[in-house]
C-alpha positions in Angstrom: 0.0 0.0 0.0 1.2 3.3 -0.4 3.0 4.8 2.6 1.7 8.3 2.1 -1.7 7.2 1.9 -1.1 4.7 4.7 0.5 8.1 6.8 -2.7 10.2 6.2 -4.9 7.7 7.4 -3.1 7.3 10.6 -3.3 11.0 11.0 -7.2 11.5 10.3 -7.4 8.3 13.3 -4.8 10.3 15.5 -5.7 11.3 19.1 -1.6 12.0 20.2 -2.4 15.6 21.7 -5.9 17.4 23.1 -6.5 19.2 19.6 -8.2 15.3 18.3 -11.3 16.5 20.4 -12.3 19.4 18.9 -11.7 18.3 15.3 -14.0 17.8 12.6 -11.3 16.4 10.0 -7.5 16.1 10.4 -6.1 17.3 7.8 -2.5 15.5 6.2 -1.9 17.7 3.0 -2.8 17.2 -0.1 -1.4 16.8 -3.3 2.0 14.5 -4.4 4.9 16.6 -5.6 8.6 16.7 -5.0 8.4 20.2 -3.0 6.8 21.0 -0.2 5.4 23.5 1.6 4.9 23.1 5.3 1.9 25.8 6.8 1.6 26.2 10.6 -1.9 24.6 10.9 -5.3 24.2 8.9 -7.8 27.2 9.1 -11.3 26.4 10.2 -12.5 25.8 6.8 -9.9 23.5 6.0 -11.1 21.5 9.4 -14.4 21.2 8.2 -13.5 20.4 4.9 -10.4 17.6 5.9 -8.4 19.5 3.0 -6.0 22.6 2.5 -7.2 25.6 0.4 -4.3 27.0 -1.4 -5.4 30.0 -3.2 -2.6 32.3 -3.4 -0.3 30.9 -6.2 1.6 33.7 -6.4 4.8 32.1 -4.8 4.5 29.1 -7.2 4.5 31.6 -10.2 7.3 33.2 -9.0 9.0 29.3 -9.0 8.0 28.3 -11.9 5.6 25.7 -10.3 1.8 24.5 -10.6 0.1 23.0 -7.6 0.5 19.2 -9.1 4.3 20.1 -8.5 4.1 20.1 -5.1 2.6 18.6 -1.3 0.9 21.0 1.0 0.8 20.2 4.7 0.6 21.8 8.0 2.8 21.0 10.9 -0.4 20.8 13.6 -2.6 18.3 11.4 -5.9 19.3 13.2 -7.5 23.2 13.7 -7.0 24.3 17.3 -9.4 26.4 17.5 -9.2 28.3 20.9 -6.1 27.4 22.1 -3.3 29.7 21.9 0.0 27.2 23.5 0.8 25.2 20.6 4.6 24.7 21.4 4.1 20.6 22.3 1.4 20.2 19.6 4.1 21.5 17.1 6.6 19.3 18.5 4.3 16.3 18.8 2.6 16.5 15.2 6.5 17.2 13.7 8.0 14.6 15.4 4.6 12.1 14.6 3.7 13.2 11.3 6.0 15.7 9.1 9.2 14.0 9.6 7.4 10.7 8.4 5.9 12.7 5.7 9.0 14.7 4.7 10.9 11.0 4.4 8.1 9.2 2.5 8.0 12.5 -0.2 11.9 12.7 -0.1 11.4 16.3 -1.9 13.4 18.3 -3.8 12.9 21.4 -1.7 11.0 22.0 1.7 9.2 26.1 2.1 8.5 26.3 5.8 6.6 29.2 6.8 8.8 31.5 8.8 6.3 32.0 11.7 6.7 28.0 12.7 10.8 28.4 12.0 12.2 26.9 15.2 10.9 23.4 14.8 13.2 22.8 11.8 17.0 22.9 11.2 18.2 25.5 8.9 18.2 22.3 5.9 15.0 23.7 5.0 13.5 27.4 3.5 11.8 30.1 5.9 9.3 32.0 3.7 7.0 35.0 5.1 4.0 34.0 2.9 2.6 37.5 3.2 6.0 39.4 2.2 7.8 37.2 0.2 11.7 38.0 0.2 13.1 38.5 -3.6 16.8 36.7 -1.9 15.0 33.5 -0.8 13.3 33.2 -4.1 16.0 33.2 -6.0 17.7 30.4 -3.4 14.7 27.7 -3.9 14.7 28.8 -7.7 18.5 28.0 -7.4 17.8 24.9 -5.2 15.1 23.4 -7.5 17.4 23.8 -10.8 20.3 22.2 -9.3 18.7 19.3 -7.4 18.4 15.7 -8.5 
């Protein structure tokens, strides 16, 4: 069976940290690409729905990539609603989930968003989603062309 596949279910059936209770979907990412972008945790919509919304391709455009090219995930698989602590959740779901994701994909080229930065080692690229930085572009562009 396929190990991504296999991954996501174990993740809609996880109950590892409080945020399982006030689910309506989990949400494991969506797509199959060899780049991925990691997103702190689904919105509300995305909870209800059990899927991530990407509507602003503008960093893909600027990359040279559609959305086939590529695996969006969060790093907190479920919405938390209220709570405002996340620091074990993140290091839970990362440690449970991404990591296993990250090494079934074996991508090209990990974007991280910059606001969940210190749960990854500086392998991976920080990106401000809502000011993206012209430097770092270039870098993935540079990473992407050069990789395997």
């Amino acid at each position: 069976m396929n190990q991504l596949y296999d991954l996501a279910e174990d993740i809609r059936r996880c109950t590892s940290c409080s945020l399982w209770k006030n689910r309506t979907l989990a949400v494991p990412g969506d797509r199959k690409g060899k780049v991925i972008f990691v997103f702190s945790h689904p919105n509300e919509e995305e909870d209800r729905l059990g899927t991530l919304i990407v509507e602003d391709c503008s960093l893909l455009e600027k990359l040279g990539l559609s959305k086939d090219d590529c695996f969006f995930t969060t790093l907190i698989k479920c919405y938390p609603k209220k709570e405002t602590n996340l620091d074990e959740h993140y290091k839970t779901c990362k440690s449970l989930w991404l990591d296993k994701q990250i090494k079934v994909i074996d991508p090209r080229v990990v974007i991280v968003d910059s606001k969940i930065k210190k749960y990854f080692s500086e392998e991976f690229f920080f990106v401000d989603f809502d000011n993206l930085d012209k430097e770092i572009i270039k870098k993935i562009k540079n990473k992407l062309t050069h990789s395997n």
